[in-house]
ROPA-322090 format. One line per 5 residues: number of its first residue (from 1); their letters; for each residue x, z, y of C-alpha. Coordinates in steps of 0.5 Angstrom, whole numbers, plus 500, padded with zeros to 3 digits. Each point is the difference from the previous one (the first is absolute). Layout:
BEGIN
NUM) A) X,Z,Y | ...
***
This chain:
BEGIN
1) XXXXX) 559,355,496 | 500,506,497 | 499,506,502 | 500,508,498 | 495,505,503
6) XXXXX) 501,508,499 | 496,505,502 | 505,506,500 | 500,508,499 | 498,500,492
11) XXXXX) 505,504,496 | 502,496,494 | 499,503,493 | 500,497,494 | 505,495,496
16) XXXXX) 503,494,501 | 503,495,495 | 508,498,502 | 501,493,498 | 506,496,498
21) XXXXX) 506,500,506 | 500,493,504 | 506,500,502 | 503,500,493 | 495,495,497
26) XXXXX) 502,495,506 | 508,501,496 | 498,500,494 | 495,495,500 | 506,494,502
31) XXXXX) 503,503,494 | 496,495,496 | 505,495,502 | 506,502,496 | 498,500,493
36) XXXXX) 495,493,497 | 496,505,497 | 494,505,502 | 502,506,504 | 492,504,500
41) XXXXX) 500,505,506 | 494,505,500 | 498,505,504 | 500,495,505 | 497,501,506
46) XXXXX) 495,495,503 | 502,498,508 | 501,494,504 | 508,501,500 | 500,500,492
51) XXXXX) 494,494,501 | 506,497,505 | 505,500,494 | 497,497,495 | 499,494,504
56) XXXXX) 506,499,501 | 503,502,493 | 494,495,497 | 503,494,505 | 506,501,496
61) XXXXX) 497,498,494 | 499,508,498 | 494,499,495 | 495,508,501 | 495,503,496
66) XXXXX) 496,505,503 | 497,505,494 | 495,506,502 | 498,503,506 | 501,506,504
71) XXXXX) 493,502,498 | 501,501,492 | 507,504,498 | 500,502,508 | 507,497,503
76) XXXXX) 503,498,495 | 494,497,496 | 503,494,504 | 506,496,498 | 503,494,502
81) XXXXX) 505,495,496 | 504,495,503 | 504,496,496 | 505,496,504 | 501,495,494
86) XXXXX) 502,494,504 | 502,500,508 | 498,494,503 | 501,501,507 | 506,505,503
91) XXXXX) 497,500,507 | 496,505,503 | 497,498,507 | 498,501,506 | 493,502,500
96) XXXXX) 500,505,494 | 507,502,502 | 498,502,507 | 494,504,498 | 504,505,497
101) XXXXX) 508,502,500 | 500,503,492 | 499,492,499 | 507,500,502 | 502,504,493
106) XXXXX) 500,493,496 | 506,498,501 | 503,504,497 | 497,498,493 | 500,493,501
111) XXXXX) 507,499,503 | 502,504,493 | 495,496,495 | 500,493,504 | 506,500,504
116) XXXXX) 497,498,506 | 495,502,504 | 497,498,508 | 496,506,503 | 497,501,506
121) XXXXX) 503,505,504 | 494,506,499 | 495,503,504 | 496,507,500 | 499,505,505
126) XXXXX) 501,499,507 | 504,507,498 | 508,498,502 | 503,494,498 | 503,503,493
131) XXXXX) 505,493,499 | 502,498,495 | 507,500,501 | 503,504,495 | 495,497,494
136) XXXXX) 504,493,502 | 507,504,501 | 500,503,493 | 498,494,497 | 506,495,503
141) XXXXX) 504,506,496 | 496,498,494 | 502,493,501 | 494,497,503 | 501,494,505
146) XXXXX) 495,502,506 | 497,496,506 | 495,501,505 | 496,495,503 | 494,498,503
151) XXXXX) 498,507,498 | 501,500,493 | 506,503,495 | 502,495,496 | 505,503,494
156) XXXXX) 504,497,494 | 504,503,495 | 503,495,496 | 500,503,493 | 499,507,499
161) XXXXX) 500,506,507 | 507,503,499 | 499,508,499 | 504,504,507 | 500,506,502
166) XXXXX) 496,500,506 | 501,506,505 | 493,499,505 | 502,503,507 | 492,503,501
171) XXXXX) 495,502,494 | 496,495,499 | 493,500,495 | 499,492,500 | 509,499,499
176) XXXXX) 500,504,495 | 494,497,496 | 502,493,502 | 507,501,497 | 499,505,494
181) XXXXX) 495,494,498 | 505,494,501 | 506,504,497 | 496,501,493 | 502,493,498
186) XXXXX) 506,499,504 | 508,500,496 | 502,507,499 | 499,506,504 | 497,501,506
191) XXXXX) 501,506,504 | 495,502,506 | 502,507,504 | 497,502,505 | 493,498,497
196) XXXXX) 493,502,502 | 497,506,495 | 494,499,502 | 495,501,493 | 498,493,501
201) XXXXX) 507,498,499 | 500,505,494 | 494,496,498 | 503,493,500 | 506,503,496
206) XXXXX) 496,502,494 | 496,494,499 | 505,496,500 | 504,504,495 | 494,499,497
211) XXXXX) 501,493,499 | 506,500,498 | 505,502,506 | 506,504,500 | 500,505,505
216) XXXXX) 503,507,502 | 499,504,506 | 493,501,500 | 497,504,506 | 507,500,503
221) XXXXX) 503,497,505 | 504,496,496 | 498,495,496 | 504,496,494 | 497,495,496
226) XXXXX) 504,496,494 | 496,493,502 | 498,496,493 | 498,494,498 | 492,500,500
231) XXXXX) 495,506,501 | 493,500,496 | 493,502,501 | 499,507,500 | 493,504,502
236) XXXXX) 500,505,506 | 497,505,504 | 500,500,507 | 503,507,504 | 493,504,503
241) XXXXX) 500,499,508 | 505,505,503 | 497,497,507 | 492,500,498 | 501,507,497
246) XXXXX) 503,503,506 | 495,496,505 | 495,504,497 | 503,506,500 | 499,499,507
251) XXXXX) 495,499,500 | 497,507,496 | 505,503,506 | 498,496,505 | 491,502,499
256) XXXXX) 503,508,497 | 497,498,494 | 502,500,492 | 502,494,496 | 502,499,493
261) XXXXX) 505,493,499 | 499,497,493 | 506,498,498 | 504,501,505 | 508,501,498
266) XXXXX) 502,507,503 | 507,500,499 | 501,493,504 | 495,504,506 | 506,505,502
271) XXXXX) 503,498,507 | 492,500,502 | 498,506,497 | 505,504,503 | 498,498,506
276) XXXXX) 492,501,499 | 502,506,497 | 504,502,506 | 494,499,506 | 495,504,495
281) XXXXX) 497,495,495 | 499,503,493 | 503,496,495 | 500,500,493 | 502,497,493
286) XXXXX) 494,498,495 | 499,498,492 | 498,493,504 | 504,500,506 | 500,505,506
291) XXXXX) 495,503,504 | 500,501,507 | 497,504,506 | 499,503,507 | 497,506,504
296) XXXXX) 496,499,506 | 505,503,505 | 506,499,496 | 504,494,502 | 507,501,503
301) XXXXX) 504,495,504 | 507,498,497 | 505,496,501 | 502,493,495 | 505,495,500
306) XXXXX) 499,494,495 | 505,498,495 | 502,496,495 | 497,503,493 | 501,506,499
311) XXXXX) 499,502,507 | 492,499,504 | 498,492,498 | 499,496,506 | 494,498,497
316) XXXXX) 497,507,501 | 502,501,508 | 494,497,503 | 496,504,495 | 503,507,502
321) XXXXX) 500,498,507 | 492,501,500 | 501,507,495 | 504,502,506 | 496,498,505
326) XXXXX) 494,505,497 | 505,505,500 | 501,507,504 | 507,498,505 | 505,495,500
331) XXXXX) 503,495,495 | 506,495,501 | 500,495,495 | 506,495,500 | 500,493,497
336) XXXXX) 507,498,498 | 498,494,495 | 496,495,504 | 500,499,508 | 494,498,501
341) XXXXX) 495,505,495 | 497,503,507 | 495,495,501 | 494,505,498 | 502,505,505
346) XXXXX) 496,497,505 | 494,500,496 | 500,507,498 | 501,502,508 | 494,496,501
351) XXXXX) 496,505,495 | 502,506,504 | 508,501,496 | 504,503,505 | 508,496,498
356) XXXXX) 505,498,504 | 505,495,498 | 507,500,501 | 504,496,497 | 501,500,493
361) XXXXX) 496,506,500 | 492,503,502 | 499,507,502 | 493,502,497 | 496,505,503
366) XXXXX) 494,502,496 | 493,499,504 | 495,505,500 | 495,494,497 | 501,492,498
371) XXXXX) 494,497,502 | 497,492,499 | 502,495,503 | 501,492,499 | 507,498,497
376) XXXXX) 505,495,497 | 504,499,494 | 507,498,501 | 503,500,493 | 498,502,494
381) XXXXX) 503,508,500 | 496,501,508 | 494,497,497 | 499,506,495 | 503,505,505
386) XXXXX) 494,498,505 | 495,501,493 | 503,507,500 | 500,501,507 | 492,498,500
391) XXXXX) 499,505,495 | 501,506,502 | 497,497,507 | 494,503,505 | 495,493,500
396) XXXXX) 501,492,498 | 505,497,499 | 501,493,499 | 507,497,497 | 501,493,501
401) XXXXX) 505,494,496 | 500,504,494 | 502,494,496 | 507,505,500 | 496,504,497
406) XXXXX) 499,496,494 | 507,498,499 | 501,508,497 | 495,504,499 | 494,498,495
411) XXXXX) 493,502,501 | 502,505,505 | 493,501,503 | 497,500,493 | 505,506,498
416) XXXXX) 499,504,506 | 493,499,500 | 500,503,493 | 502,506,503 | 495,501,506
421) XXXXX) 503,495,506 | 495,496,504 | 504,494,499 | 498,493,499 | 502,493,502
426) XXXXX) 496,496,504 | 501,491,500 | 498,498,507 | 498,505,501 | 495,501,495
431) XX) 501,507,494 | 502,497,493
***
């Protein structure tokens, strides 16, 4: 199994490209199944997650060209069309299913086009249960019939989804992708309140509007859409990475270095700019995306409190912990989307973090160093945090199970390594 091996205590200096967002991606490429024509998505990003996807769309019948790379044009030199010209099959099993939880967003679209569908309740990140309650309830609304059995939902919608006005009592990012998709076909309006804004919701929105949907509300919190009869194919590019350009962002701050981040889009980085700004990191706008920097010394503790978008991601939590962990007094970090989204916390501590968890909440008091140690990736987000962590380190460090690291984050010792970390990956135990 692989592993990650970072001697730390170089700041990094250079520029780093930033790849399309996955977590928009893996919405937008189930889109795919709402039109028989081709949907193109480039600026792609290449991660086991979108490889898991496209397992699962092409067990559907969903036919996929990959046209250029990563290495002619940059990221969006790639471009993947998928053309979902005949469904030949509406269920999404277990063993891809389990892998991970955006494969839930398929239902959706196959109920709408097919009016059936059987999917394996999802897996993912051992980060909380995140069910899927509230994309079944809204649904039924719609006019779905929906059973669980042996594990699998199993739905039908005899003739078109009917639009409703479904009100989700908790914002929810998947809900929301999962019903705006299945209303775009559905008879009459759709009225989604309470919906998630986050800027991959947003991203779905206008690639469906590109192929032909009829949508109002974009980047609120409510969303109207007049169903049709048919969407056609459409080109799109995928939103940059939020999440990428904030963990290197980190990672600049963390090392007290100085970095440049291609392609990032700085309106979409407000919640963790702020905060970044706040505990001493220089953080500004560039002709190609934004630059950011830190003095030696010159980090603060400060308090965050994750929030539904556009509040302090989730996803961002881990990675501000190991930041706030390098930092001159104390810091409470408050998690309010997942219960179980701690787990890297023991690892950190066993790198010399000083974090105490209470709850919901980890009061951080910044150590005078981190140094190396043998750590373990529990989900995808702590993998990276103990990557930053390990970079700012006195020593070795050895991040084991990095195979949650693949599921988000491409070429990440290649990017790092471009901008002076010593960083390379070893295959039992043996450098690549």
């Amino acid at each position: 199994m692989d592993r990650i091996r970072i001697v730390g205590g170089t700041p990094l200096k250079g520029t780093i490209t930033i790849g399309g967002a996955k977590n928009a991606a893996l919405a937008l490429m189930p889109a795919c199944l709402l039109t028989e024509e081709t949907l193109a998505l480039s600026n792609l990003p290449h991660l086991v997650d979108i490889t898991t996807m496209a397992n699962l769309l092409a067990q559907h019948g969903v036919m996929m060209a990959l046209n250029g790379n990563a290495t002619n044009g940059g990221h969006t030199g790639r471009v993947l069309e998928l053309t979902a010209a005949a469904i030949g099959n509406t269920t999404a099993p277990y063993d891809l299913v389990r892998k991970m939880r955006a494969s839930v967003l398929v239902l959706g679209p196959l109920l709408a086009r097919c009016g059936e569908a059987r999917v394996s309740l999802p897996g993912g990140c051992a980060i909380g249960t995140r069910p899927v309650d509230l994309h079944l309830k809204a649904l039924e609304q719609m006019g779905a019939r929906i059973e669980l059995d042996g594990g699998y939902i199993i739905a039908s919608a005899p003739g078109r989804l009917k639009g409703a006005h479904i009100i989700f009592p908790q914002i929810t990012v998947g809900g929301t992708e999962n019903i705006l998709m299945a209303a775009t076909l559905a008879e009459g309006e759709t009225v989604i309140a309470n919906a998630a804004r986050e800027p991959e919701v947003t991203d779905l929105a206008e690639c469906l509007v590109a192929m032909g949907a009829r949508i109002d509300g974009i980047g609120t919190g409510t969303l109207k859409i007049q169903g049709v009869e048919r969407l056609h194919g459409a080109e799109y590019s995928v939103v940059p990475d939020r999440i990428e350009t904030g963990t290197y962002a980190v990672a600049a701050a963390i090392t007290r270095g100085d970095i440049e981040l291609v392609g990032a889009r700085f309106d979409l980085m407000e919640s963790v700019n702020k905060v970044l700004m706040e505990c001493g990191v220089h953080v500004e706008e560039t002709p190609r995306g934004m630059r950011v920097r830190a003095d030696k010394g010159d980090i603060n503790g400060v308090d965050i409190m994750t929030e539904p978008y556009p509040g302090f991601p989730t996803d961002m939590q881990a990675q501000l912990m190991a930041l706030m962990s390098t930092a001159h007094g104390a810091s409470m970090i408050t998690e309010t989307i997942f219960e179980n989204r701690f787990m890297h916390v023991p690892e950190m501590t066993r790198m010399g973090a000083r974090i105490n968890v209470h709850g919901s909440s980890a009061i951080v008091r910044g150590a005078p160093k981190l140094s190396g140690a043998q750590v373990m990736a529990t989900d995808l987000r702590a993998s990276v945090s103990l990557v930053l962590a390990a970079l700012a380190a006195d020593g070795e460090t050895i991040v084991n199970r990095v195979y949650h690291l693949d599921r988000g984050y491409e070429r990440v010792e290649e990017k790092l390594a471009a901008c002076g970390a010593k960083i390379e990956r070893l295959k039992d135990g043996v450098a690549e």
